[in-house]
CHARMM-style PDB file with segment names, atoms N, HN, CA, C and O in Angstrom:
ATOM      1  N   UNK     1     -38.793 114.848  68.439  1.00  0.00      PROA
ATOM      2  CA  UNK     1     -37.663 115.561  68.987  1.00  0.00      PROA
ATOM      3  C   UNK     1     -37.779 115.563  70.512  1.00  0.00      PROA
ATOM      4  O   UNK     1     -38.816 116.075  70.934  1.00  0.00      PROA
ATOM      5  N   UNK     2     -37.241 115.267  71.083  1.00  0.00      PROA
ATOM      6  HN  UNK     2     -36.399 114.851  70.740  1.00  0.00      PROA
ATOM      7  CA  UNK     2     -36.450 115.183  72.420  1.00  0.00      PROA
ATOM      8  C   UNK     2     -36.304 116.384  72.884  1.00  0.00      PROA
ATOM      9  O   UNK     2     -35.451 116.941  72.193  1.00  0.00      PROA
ATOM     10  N   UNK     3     -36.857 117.364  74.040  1.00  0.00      PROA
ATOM     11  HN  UNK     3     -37.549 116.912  74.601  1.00  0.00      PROA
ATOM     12  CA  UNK     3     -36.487 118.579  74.646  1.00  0.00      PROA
ATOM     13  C   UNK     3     -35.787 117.879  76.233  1.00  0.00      PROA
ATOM     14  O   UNK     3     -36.362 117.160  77.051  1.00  0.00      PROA
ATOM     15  N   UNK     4     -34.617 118.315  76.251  1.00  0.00      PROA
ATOM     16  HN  UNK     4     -34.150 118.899  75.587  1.00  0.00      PROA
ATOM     17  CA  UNK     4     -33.666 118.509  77.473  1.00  0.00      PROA
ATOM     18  C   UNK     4     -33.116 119.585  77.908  1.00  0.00      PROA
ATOM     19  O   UNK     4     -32.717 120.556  77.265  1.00  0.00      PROA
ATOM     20  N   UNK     5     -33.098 119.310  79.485  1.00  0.00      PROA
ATOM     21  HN  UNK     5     -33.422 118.521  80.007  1.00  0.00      PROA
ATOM     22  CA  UNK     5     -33.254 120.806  80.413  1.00  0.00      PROA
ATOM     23  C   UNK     5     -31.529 121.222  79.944  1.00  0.00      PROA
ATOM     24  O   UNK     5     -30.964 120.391  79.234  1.00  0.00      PROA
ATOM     25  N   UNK     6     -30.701 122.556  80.370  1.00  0.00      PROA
ATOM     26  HN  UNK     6     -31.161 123.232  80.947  1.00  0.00      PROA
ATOM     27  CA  UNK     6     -30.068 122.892  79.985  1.00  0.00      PROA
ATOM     28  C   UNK     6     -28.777 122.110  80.550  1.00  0.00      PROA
ATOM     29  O   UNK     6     -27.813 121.826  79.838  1.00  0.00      PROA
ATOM     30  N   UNK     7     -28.910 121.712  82.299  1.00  0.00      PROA
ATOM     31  HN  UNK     7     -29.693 121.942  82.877  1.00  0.00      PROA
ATOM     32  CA  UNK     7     -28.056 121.146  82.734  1.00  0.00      PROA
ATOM     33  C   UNK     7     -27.970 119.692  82.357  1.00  0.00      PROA
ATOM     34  O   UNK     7     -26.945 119.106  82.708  1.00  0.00      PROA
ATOM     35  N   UNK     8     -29.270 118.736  81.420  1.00  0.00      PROA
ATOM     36  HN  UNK     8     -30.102 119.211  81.134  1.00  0.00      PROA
ATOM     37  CA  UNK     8     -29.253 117.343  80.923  1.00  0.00      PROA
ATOM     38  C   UNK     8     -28.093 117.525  79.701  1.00  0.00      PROA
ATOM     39  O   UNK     8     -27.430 116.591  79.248  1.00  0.00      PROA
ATOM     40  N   UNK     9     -28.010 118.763  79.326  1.00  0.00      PROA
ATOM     41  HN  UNK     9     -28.548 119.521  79.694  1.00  0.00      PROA
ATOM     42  CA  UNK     9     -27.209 118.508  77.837  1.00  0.00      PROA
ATOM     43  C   UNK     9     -25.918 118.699  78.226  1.00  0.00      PROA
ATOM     44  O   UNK     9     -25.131 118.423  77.321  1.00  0.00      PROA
ATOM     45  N   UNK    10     -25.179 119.236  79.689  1.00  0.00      PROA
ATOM     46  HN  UNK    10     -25.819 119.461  80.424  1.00  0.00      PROA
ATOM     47  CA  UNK    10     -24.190 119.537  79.883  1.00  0.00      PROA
ATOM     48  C   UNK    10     -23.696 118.313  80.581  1.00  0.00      PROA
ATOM     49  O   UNK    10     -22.578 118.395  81.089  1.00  0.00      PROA
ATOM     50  N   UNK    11     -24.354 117.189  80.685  1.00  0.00      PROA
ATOM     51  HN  UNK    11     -25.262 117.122  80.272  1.00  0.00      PROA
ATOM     52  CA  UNK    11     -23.839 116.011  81.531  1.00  0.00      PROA
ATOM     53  C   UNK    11     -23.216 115.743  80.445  1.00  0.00      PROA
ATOM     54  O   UNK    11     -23.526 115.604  79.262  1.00  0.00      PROA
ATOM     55  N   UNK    12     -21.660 115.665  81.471  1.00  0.00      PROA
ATOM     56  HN  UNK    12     -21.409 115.779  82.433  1.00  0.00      PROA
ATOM     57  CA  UNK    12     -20.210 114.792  80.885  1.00  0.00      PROA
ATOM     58  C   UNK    12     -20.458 113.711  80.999  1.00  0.00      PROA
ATOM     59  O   UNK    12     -21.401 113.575  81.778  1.00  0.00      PROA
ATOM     60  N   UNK    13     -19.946 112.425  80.456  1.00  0.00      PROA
ATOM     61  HN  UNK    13     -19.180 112.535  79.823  1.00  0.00      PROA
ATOM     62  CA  UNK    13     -19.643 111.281  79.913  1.00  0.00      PROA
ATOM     63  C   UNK    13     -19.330 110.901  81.968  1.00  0.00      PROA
ATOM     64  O   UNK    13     -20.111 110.216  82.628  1.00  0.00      PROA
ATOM     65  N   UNK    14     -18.349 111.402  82.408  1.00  0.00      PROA
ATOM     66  HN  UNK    14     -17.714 111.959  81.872  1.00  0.00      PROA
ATOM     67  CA  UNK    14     -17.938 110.990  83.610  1.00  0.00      PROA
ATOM     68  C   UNK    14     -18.063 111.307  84.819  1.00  0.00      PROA
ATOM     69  O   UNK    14     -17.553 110.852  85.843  1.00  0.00      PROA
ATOM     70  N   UNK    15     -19.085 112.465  84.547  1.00  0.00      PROA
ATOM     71  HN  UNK    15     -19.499 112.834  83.715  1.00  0.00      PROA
ATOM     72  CA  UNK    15     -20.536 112.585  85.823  1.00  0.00      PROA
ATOM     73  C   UNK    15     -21.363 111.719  85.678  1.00  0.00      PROA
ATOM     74  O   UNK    15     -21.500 111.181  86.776  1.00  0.00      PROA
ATOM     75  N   UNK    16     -22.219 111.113  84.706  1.00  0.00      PROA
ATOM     76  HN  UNK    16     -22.108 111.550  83.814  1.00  0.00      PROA
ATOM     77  CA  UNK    16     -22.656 109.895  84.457  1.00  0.00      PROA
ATOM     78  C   UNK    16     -22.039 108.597  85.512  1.00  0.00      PROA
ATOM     79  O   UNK    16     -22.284 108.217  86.657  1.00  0.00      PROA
ATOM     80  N   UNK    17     -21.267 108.255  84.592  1.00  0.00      PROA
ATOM     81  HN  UNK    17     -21.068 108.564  83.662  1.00  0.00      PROA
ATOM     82  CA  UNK    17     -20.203 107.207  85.273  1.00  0.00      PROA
ATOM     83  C   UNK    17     -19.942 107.334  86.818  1.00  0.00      PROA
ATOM     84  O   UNK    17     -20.046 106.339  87.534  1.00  0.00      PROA
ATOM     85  N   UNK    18     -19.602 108.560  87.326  1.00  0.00      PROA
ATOM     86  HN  UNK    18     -19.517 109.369  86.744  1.00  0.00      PROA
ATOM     87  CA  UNK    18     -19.698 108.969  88.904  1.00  0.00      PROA
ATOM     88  C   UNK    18     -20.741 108.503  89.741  1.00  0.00      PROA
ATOM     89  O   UNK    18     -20.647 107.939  90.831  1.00  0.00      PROA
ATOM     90  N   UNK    19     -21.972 108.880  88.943  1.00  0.00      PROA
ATOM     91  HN  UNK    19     -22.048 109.338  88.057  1.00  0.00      PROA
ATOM     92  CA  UNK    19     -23.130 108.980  89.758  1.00  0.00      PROA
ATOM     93  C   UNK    19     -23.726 107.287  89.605  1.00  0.00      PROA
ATOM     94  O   UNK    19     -24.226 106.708  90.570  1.00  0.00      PROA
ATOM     95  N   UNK    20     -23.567 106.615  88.191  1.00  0.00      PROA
ATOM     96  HN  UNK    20     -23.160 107.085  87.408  1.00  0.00      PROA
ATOM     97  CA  UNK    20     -24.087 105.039  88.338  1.00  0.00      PROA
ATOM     98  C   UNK    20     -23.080 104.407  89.079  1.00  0.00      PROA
ATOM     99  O   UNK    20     -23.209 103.193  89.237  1.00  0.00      PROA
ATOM    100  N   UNK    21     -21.484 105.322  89.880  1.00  0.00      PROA
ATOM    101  HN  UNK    21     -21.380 106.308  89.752  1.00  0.00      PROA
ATOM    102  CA  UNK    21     -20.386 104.209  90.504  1.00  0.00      PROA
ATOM    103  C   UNK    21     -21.204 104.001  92.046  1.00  0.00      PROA
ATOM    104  O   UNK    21     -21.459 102.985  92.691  1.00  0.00      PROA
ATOM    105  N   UNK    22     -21.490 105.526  92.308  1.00  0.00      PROA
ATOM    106  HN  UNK    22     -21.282 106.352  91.784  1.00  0.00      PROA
ATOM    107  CA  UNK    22     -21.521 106.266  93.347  1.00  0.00      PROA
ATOM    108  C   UNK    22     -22.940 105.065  93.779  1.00  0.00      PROA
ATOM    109  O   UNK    22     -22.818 104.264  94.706  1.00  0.00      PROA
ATOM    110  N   UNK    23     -23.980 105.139  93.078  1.00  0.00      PROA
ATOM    111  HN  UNK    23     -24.080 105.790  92.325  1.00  0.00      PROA
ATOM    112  CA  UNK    23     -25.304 104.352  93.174  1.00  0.00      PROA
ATOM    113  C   UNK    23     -25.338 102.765  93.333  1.00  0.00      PROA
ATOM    114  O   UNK    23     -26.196 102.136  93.953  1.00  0.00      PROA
ATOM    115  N   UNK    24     -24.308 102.273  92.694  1.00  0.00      PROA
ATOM    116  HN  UNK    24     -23.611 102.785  92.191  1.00  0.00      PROA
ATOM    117  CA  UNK    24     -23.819 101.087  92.471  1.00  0.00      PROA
ATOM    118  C   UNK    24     -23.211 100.951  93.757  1.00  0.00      PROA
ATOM    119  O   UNK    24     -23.772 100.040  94.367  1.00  0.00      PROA
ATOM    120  N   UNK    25     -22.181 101.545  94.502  1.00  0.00      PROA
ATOM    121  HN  UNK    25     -21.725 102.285  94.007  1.00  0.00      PROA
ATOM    122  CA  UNK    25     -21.633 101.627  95.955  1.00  0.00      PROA
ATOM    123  C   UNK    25     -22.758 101.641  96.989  1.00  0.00      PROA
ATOM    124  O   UNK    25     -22.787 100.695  97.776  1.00  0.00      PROA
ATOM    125  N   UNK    26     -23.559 102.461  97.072  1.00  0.00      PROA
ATOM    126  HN  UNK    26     -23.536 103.229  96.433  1.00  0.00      PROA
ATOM    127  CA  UNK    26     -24.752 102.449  97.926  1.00  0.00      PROA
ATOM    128  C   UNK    26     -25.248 101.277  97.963  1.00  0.00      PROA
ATOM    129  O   UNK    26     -25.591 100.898  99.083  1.00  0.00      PROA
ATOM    130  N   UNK    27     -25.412 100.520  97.041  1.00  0.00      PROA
ATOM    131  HN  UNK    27     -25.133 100.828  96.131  1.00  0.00      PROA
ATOM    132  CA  UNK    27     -26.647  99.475  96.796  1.00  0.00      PROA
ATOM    133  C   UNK    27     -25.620  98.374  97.492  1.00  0.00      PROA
ATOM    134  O   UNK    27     -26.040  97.742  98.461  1.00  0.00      PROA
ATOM    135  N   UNK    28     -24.315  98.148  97.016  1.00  0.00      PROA
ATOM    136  HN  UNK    28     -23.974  98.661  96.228  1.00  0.00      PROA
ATOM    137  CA  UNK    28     -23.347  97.323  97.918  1.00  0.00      PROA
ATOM    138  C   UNK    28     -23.741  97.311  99.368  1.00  0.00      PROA
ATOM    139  O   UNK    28     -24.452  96.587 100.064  1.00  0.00      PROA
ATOM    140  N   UNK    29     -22.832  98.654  99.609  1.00  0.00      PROA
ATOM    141  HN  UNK    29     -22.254  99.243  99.044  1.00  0.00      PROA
ATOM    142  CA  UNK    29     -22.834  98.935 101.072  1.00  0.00      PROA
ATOM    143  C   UNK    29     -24.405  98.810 101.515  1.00  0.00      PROA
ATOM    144  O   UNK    29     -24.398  98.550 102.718  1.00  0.00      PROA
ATOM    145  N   UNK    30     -25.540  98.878 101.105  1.00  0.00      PROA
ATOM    146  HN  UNK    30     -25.545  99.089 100.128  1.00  0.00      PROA
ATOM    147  CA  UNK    30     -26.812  98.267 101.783  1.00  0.00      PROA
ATOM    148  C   UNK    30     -26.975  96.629 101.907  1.00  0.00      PROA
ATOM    149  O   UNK    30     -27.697  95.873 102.557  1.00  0.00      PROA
ATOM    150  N   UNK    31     -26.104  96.511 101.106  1.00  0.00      PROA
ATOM    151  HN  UNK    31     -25.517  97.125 100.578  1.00  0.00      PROA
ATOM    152  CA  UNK    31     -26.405  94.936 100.809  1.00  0.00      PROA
ATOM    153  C   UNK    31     -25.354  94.325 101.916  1.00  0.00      PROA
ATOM    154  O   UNK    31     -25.905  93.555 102.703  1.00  0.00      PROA
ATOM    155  N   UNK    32     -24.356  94.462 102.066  1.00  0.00      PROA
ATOM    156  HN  UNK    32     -23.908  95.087 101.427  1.00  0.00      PROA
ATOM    157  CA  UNK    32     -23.419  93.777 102.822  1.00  0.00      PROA
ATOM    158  C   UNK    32     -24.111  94.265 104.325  1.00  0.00      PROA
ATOM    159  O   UNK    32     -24.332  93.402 105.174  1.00  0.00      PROA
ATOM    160  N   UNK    33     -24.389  95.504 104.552  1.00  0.00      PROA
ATOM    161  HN  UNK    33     -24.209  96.205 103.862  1.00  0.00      PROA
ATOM    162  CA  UNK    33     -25.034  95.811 105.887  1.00  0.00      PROA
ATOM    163  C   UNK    33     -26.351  94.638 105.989  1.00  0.00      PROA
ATOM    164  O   UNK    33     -26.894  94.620 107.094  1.00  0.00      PROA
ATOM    165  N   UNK    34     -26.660  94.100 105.411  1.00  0.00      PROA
ATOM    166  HN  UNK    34     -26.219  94.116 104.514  1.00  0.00      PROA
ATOM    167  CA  UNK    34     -27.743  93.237 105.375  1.00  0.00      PROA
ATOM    168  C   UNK    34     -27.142  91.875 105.769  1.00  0.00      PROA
ATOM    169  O   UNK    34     -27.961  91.241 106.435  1.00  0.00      PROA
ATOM    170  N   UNK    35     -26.129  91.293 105.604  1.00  0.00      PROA
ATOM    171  HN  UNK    35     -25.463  91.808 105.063  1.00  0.00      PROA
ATOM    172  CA  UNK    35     -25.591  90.092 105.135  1.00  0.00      PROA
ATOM    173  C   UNK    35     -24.427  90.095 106.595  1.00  0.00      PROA
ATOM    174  O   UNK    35     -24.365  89.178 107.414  1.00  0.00      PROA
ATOM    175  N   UNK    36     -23.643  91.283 106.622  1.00  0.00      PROA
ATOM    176  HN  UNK    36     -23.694  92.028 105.957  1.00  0.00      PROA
ATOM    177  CA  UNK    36     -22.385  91.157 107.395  1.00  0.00      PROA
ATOM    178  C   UNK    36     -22.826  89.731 108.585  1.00  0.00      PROA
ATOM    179  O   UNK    36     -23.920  89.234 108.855  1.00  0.00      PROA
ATOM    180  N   UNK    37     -21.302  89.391 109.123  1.00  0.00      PROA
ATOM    181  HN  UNK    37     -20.414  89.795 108.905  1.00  0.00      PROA
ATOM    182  CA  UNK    37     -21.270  88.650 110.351  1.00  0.00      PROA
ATOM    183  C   UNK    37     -21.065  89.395 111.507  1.00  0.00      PROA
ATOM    184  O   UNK    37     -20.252  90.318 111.552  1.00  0.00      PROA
ATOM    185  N   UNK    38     -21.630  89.109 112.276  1.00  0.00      PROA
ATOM    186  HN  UNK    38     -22.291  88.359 112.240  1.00  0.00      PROA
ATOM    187  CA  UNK    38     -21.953  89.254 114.263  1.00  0.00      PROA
ATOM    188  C   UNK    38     -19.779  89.722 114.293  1.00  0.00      PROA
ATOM    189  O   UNK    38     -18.813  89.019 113.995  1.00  0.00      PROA
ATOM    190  N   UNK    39     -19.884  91.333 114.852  1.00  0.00      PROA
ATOM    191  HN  UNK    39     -20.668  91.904 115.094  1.00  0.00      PROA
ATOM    192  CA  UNK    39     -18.824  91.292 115.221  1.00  0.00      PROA
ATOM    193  C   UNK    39     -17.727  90.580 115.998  1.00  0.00      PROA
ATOM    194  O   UNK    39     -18.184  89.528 116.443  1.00  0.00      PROA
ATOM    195  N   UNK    40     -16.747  90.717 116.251  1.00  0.00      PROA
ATOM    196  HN  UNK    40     -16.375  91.572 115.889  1.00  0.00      PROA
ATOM    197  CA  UNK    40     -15.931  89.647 116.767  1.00  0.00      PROA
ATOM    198  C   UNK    40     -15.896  90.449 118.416  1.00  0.00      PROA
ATOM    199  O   UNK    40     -15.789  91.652 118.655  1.00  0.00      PROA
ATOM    200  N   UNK    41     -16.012  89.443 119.261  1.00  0.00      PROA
ATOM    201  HN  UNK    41     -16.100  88.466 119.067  1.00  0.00      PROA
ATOM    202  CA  UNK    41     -15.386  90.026 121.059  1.00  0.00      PROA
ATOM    203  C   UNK    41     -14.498  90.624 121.160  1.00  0.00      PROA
ATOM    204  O   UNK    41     -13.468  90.214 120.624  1.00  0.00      PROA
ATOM    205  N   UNK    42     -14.490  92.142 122.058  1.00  0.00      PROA
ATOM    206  HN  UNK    42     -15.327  92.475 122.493  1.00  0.00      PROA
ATOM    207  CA  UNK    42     -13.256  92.781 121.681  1.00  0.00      PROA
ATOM    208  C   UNK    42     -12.242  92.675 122.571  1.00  0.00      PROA
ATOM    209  O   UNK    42     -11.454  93.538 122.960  1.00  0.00      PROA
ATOM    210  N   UNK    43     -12.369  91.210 122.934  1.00  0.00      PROA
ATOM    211  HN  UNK    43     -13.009  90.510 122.618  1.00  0.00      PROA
ATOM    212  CA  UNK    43     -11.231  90.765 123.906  1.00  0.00      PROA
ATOM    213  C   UNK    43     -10.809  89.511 123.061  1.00  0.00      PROA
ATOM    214  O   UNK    43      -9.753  88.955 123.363  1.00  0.00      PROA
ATOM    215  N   UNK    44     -11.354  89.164 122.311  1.00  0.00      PROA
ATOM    216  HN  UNK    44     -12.212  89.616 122.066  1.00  0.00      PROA
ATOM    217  CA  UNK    44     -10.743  87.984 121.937  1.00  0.00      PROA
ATOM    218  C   UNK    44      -9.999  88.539 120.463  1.00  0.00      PROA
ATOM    219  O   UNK    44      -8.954  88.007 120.090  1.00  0.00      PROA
ATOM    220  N   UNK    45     -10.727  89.809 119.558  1.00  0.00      PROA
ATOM    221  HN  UNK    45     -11.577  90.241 119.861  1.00  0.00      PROA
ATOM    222  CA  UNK    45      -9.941  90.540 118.613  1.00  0.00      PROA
ATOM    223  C   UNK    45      -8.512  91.079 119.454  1.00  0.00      PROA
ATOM    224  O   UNK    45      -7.457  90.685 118.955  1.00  0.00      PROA
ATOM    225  N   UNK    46      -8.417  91.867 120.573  1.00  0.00      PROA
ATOM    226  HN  UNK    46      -9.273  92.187 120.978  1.00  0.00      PROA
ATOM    227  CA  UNK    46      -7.581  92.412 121.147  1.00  0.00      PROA
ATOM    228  C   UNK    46      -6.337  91.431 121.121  1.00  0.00      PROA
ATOM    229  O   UNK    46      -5.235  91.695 120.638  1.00  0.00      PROA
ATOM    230  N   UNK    47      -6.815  89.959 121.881  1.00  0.00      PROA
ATOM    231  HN  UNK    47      -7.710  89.744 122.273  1.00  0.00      PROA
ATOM    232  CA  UNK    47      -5.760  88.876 121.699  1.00  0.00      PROA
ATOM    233  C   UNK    47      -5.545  88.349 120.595  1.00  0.00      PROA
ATOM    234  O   UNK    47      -4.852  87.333 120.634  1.00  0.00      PROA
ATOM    235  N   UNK    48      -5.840  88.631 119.780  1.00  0.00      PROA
ATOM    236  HN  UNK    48      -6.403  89.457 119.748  1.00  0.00      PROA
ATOM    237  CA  UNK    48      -5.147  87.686 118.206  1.00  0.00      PROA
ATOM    238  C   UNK    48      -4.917  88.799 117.744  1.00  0.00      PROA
ATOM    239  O   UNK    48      -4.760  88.527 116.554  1.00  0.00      PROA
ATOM    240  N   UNK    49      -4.729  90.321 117.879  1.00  0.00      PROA
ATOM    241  HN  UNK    49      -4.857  90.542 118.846  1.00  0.00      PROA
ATOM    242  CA  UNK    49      -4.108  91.294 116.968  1.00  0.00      PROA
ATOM    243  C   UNK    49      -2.826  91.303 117.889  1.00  0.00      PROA
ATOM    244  O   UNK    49      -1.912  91.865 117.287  1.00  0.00      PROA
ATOM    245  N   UNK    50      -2.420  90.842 119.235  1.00  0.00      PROA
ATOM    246  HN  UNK    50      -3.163  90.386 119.724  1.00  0.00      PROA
ATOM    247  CA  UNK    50      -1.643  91.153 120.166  1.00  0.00      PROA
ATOM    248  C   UNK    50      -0.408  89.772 119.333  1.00  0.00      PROA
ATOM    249  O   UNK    50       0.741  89.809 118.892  1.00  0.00      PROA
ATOM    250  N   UNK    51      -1.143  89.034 119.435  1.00  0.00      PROA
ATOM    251  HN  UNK    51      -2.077  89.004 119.793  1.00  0.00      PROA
ATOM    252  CA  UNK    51      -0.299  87.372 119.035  1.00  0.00      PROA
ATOM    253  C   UNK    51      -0.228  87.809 117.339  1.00  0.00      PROA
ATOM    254  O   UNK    51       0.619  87.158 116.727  1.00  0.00      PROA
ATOM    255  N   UNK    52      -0.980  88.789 116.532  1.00  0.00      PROA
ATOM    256  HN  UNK    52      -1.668  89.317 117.030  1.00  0.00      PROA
ATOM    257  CA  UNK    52      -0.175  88.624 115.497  1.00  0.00      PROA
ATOM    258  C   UNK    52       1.423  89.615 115.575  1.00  0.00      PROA
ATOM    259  O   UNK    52       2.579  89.380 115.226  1.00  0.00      PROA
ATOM    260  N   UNK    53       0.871  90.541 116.088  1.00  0.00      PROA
ATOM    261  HN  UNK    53      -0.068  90.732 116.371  1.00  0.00      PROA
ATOM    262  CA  UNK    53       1.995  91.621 116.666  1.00  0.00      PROA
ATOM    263  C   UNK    53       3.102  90.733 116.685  1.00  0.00      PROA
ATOM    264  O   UNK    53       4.010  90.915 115.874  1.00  0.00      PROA
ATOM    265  N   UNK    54       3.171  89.502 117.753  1.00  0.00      PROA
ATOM    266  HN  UNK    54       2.433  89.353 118.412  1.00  0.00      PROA
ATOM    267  CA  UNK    54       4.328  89.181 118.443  1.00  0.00      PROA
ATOM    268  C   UNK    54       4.596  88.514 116.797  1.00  0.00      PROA
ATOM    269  O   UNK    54       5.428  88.842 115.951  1.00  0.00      PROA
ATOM    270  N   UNK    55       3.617  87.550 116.768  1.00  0.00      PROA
ATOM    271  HN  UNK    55       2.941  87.283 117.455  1.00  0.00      PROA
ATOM    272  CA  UNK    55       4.582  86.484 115.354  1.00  0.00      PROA
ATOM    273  C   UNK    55       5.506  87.286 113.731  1.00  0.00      PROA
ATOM    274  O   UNK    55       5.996  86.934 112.658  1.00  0.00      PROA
ATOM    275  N   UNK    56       5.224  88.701 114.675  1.00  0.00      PROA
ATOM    276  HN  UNK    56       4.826  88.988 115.547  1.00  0.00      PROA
ATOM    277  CA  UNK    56       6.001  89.956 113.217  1.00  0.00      PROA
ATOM    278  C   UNK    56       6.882  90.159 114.051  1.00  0.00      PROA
ATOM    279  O   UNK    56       7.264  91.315 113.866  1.00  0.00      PROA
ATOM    280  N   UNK    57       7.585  89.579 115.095  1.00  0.00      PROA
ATOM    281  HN  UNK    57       7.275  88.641 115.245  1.00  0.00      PROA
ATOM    282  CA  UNK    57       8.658  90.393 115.826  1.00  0.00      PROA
ATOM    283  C   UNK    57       9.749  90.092 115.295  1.00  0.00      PROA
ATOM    284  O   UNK    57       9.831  88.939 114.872  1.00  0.00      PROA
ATOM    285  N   UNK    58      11.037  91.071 115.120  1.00  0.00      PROA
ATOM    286  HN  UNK    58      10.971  92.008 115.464  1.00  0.00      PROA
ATOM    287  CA  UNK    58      12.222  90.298 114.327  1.00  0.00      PROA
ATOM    288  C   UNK    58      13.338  90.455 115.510  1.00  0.00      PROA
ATOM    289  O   UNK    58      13.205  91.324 116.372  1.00  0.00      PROA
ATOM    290  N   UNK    59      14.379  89.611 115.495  1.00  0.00      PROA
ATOM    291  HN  UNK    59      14.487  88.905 114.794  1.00  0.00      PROA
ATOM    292  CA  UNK    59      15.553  89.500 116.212  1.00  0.00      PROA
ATOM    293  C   UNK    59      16.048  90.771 116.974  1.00  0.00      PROA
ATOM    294  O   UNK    59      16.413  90.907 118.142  1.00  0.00      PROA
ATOM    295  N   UNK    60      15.938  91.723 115.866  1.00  0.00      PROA
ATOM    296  HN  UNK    60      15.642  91.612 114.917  1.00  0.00      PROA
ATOM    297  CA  UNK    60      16.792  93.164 116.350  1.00  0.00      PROA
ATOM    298  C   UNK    60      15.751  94.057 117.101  1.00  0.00      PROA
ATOM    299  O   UNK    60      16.053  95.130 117.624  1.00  0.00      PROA
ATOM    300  N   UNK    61      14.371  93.460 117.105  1.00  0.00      PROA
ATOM    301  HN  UNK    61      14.126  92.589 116.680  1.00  0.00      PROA
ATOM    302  CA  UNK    61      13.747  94.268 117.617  1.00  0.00      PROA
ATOM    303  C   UNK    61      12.568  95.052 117.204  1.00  0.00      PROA
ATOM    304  O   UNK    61      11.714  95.612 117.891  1.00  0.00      PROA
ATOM    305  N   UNK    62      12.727  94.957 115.796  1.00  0.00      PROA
ATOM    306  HN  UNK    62      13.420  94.502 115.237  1.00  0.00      PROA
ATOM    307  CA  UNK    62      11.811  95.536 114.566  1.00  0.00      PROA
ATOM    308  C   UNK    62      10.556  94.693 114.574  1.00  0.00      PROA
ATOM    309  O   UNK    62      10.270  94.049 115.583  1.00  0.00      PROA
ATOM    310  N   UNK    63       9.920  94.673 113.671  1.00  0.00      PROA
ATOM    311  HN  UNK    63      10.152  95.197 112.851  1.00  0.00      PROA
ATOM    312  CA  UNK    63       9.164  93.888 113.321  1.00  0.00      PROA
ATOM    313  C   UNK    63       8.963  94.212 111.888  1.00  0.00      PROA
ATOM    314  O   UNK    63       9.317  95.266 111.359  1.00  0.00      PROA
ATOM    315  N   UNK    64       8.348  93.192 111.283  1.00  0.00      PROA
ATOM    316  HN  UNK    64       8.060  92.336 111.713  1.00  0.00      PROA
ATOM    317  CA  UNK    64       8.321  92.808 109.521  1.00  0.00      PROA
ATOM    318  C   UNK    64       6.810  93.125 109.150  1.00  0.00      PROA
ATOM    319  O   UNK    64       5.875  92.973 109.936  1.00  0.00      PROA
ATOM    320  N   UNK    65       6.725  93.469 108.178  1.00  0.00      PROA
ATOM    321  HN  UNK    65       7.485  93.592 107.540  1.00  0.00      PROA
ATOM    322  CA  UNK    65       4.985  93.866 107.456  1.00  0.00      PROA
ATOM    323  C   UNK    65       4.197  92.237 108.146  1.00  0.00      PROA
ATOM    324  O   UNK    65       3.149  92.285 108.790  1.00  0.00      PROA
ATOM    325  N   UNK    66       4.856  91.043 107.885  1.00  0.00      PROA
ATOM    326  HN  UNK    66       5.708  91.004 107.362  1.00  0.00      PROA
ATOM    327  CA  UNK    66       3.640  89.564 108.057  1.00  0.00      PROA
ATOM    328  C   UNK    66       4.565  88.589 108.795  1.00  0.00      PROA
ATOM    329  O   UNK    66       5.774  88.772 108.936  1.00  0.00      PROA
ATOM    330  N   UNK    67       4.028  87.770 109.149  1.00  0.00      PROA
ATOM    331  HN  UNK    67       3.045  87.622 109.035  1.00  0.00      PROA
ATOM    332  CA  UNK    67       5.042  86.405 109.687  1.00  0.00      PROA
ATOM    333  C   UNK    67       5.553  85.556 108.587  1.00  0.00      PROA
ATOM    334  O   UNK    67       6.517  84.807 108.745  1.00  0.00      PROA
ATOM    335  N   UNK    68       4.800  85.696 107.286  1.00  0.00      PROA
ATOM    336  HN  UNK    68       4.017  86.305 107.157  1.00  0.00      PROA
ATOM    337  CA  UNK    68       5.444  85.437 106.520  1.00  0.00      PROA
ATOM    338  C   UNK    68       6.701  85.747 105.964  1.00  0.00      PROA
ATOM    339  O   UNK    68       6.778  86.815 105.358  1.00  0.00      PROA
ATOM    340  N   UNK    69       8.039  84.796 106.071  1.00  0.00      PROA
ATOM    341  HN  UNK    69       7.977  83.928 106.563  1.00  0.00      PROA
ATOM    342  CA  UNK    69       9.212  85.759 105.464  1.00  0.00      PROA
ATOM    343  C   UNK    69       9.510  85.865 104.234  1.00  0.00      PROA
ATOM    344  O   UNK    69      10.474  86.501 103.809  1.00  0.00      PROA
ATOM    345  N   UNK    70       8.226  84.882 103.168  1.00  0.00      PROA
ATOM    346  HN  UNK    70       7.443  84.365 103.513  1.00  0.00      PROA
ATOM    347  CA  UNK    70       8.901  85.257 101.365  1.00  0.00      PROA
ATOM    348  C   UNK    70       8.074  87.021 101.478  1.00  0.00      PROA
ATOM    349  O   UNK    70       8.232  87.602 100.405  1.00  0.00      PROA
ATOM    350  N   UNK    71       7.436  87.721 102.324  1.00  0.00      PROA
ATOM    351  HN  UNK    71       7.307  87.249 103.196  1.00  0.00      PROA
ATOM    352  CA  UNK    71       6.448  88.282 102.420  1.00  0.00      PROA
ATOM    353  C   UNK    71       7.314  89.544 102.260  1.00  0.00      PROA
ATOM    354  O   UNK    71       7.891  89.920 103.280  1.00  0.00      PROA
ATOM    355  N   UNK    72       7.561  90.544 100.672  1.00  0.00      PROA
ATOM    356  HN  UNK    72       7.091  90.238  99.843  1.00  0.00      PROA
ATOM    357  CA  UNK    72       8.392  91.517 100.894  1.00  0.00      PROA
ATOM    358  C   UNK    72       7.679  92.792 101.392  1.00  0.00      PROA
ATOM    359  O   UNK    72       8.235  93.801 101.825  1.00  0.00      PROA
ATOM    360  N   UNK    73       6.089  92.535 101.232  1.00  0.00      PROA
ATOM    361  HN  UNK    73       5.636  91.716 100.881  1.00  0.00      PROA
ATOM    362  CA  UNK    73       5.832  93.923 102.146  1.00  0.00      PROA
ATOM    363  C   UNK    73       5.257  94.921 101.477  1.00  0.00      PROA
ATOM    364  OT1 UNK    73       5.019  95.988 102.043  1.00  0.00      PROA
TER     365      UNK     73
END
């Protein structure tokens, strides 16, 4: 026979599940912090978020979610 503490017998099905998501996320996020690429220059990010800006500009003045136009957004 198996003795468990009072709060082992009250674990829900989806505190479980929480805590192996939650553990499973950690171990990611350590792993990609391990792996990531060398940030980008924040002059050369600055200019290609500026030039995507413009290629969303529309006629009237607006601008569209992408430069893509099948692109509903």
């Amino acid at each position: 026979m198996v003795f468990m503490s009072t709060s082992a017998q009250h674990l829900s099905r989806r505190a479980l599940l929480r805590g192996a998501a939650c553990g499973m996320a950690g171990a990611a996020v350590a792993a990609l912090a391990r792996v990531s690429a060398p940030a980008a220059e924040p002059a050369c990010l600055a200019e290609e978020t500026v030039a995507f800006v413009r290629r969303c500009a529309r006629a009237d003045g607006g601008s569209a979610p992408s430069p893509d136009l099948k692109y509903k957004g």
